[in-house]
C-alpha positions, 0 to 999 in steps of 0.5 A, spaced: 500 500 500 502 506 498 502 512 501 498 516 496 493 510 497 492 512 504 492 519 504 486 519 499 482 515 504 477 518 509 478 517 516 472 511 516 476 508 510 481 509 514 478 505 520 475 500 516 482 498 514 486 498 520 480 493 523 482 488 517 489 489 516 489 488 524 484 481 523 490 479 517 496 480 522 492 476 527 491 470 523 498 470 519 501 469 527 497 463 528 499 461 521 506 461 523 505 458 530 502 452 525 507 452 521 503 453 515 506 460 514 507 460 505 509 468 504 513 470 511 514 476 507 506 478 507 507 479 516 512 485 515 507 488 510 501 488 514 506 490 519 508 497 515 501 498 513 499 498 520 504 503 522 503 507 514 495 508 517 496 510 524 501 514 521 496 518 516 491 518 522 496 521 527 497 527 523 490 528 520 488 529 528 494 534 530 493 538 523 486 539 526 488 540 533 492 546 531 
């Protein structure tokens, strides 16, 4: 996910997003527990994306708090 994506969103969007990439990470750690694990690299990227996320929120509510 790029960033460009994540700035166009709406902060509902955003939310909704954040829940699911959430739910992804969740379900890819127990995949690795098991052992059924195939992209091991897909866990970095929900990771990333989560922080690109909290990021943009972040920001989003110190511009309105200013």
């Amino acid at each position: 996910m790029k960033i460009e994506d994540i700035r166009a969103k709406t902060d509902d969007e955003l939310k909704d997003q954040l829940d699911a990439l959430h739910k992804e990470a969740f379900n890819l750690r127990f995949q690795r527990a098991n052992g059924q694990l195939e992209n091991t690299a897909r866990v970095r990227q929900v990771r990333r994306d989560i922080a690109r996320i909290k990021t943009i929120v972040a920001e989003r509510k110190r511009a309105q708090a200013a």
